[in-house]
N, C-alpha and C positions, 0 to 999 in steps of 0.2 A: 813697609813690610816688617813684622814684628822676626825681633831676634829669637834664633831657636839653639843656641849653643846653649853650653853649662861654662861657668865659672870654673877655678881649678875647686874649690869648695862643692860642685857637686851640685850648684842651686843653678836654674837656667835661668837665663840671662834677661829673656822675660818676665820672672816674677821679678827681677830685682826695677825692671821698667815701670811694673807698673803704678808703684808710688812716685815717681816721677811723674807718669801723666798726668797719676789724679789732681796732681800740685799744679803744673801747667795747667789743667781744666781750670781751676779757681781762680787763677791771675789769668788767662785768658779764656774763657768760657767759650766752648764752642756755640759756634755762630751754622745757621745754613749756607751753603756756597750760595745758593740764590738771591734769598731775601734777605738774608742777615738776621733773622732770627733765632733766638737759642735754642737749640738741637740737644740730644745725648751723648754725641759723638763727635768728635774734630774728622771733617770733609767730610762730613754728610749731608743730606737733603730733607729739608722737612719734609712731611707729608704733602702738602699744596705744591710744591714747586715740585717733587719727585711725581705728582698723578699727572704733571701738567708738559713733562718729559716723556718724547714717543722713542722709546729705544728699539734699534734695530735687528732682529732676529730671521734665524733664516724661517726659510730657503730665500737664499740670494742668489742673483746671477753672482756664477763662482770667479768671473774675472773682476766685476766693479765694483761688487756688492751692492748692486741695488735691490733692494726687498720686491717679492713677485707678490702680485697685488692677491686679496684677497678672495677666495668666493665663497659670499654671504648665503645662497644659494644652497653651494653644495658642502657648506660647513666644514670645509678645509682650502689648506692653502693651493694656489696654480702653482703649477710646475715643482720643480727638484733643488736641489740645492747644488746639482751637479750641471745644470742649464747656462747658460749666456742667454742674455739679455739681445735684444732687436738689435740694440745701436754697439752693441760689442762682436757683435755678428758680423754687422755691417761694415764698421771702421774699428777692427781691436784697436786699444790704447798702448801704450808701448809699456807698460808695467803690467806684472803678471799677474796681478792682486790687488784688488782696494779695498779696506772695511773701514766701516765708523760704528763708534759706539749709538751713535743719537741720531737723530732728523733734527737739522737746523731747522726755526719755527718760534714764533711766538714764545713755547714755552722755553727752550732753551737759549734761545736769545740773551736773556738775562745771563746766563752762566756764563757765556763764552764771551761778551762785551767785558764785563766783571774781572774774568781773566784775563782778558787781552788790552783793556784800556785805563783797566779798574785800581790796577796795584795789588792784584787777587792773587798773587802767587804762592800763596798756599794754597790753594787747589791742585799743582801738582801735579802732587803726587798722587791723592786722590782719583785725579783724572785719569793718570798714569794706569792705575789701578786697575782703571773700566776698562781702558785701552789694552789691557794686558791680556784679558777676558776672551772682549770682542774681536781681538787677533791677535789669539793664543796659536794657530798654525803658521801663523806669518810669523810671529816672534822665533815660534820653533825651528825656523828654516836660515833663520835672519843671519848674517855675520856682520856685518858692518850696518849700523844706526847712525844717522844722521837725519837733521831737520831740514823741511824749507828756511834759504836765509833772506834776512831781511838787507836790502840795502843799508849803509854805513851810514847815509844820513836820517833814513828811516829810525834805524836802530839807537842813534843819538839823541833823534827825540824824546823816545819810547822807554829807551836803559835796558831792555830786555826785551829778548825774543820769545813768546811764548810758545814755538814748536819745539826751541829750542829746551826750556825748559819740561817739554814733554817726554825728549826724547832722553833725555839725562834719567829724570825719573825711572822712564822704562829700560832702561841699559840697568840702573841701580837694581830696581827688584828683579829683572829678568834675565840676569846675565851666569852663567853657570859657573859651577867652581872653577873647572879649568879655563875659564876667560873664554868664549868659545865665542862670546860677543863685544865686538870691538863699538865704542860711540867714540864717535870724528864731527865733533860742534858744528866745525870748521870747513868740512868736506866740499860743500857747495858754497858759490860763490853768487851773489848777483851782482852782474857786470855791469849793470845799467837801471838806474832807477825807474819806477813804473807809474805811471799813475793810477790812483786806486782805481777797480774792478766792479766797485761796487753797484754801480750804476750799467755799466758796458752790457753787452748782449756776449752769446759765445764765442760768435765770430772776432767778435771786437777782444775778447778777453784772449782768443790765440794768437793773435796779433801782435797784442800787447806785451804778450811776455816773450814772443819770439827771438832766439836768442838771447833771452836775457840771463840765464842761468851758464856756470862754467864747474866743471871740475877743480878744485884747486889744486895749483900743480904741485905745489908742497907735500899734498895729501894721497893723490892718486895710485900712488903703489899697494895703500893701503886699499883699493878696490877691485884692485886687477882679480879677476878670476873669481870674485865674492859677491854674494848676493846680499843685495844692499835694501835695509827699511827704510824709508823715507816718512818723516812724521811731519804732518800740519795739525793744527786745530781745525781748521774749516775747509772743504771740500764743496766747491761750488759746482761749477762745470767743470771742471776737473783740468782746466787750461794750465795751471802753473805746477800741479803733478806732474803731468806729461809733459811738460818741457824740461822738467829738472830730470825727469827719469831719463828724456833723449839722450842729455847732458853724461848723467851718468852709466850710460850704453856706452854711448861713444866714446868715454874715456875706459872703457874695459871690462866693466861690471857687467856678471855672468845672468844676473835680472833684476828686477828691481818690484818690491814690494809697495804698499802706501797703507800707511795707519792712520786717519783720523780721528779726533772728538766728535765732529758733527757734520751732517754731509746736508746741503739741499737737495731738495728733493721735488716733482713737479707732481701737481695732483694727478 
């Protein structure tokens, strides 16, 4: 997020950045977050990986954000933006908000592997970016930020948690003068390591994380009575959302939101 103060000399603070960047441009040349090809811009998308990215826009059902499909027919979208969805009808989820910027998929595949296995952690902020956008009303509501956490041995192998650097980002650009948004890294705890998900069905993925998330108790006062963001990168069946959200209900939190990068989606 570019700086917008003035100096005491009266110059903002941004002109004096922008020779700086152009100097970083030269020794490190921006790259695509996808492909790795040279771009105009540091965290940008070329043209081929940005047409090859399905971003999500409303109308969504307004509790999971799932996009309400198409009619090609009658050349406009079904339903509102003020609707729920069949299966949040059915069984609400215990968070009161989900959005994603993307549809996990072929095309963004690449980005979100890149970030999360890649050593891609200048994407970011970038991503941050999108995410700030795509829930811009969740942000506005938010008090406390925190990420899905990764297990300690997880997180050993890996050295970084990439929600976690999501949620920092967005606490950095989106947090107001008077501090009005608090980020707690540390918030959530996993008590129990998991096997990966990736394979599992739904059923099997509720299962799996059952009980496995904790409020930390170091942390918890900082939630009582606030309404808490919860940020991932990826949003599957939404099994390990909804257990951290229980998690943070029952320890006091007045509701609880969910910000993604990318969400699957079934045809």
């Amino acid at each position: 997020m570019a700086e917008t103060g003035t100096r005491g000399d009266g110059r903002p603070v941004a002109s004096l950045l922008r020779p700086l960047a152009r100097v970083l441009d030269l020794v490190l040349p921006p790259r695509c977050l996808g492909c790795g090809i040279l771009v105009e811009a540091q965290g940008a998308l070329c043209p081929a990986c940005w047409s090859g990215v399905t971003f999500l826009a409303e109308p969504l059902c307004r509790c999971c954000g799932l996009p309400f499909a198409y009619d090609e027919t009658a050349g406009s979208r079904v339903a509102g933006a003020e609707l729920e969805c069949g299966a949040c009808l059915a069984e609400p989820p215990p968070f009161a908000r989900a959005r994603a910027v993307m549809r996990y998929d072929d095309g963004s595949r690449p980005l979100l592997l890149g970030f999360k296995h890649g050593d891609r952690t200048e994407a970011a902020a970038p991503y941050a970016d999108w995410m700030a956008r795509s829930g811009r009303e969740l942000l506005a509501a938010a008090e406390v930020v925190a990420p899905v956490p990764l297990h300690w041995r997880r997180l050993f192998s890996r050295r970084y948690n990439q929600a976690a650097l999501l949620a920092r980002a967005l606490a950095r650009s989106a947090t107001p003068p008077d501090g009005g948004l608090t980020e707690v890294p540390d918030l959530l705890l996993r008590r129990r390591a998991t096997p990966s998900q990736g394979r599992l069905t739904r059923s099997e993925r509720q299962r799996n994380v059952a009980g496995a998330f904790a409020v930390n108790p170091r942390r918890a006062a900082l939630l009582q009575g606030r309404r808490l963001l919860l940020v991932d990168d990826v949003m599957t069946t939404g099994a390990t959302v909804a257990a951290c959200s229980r998690a943070a209900l029952k320890a006091g939190a007045a509701a609880v939101d969910v910000l993604v990068l990318a969400r699957a989606l079934r045809d």
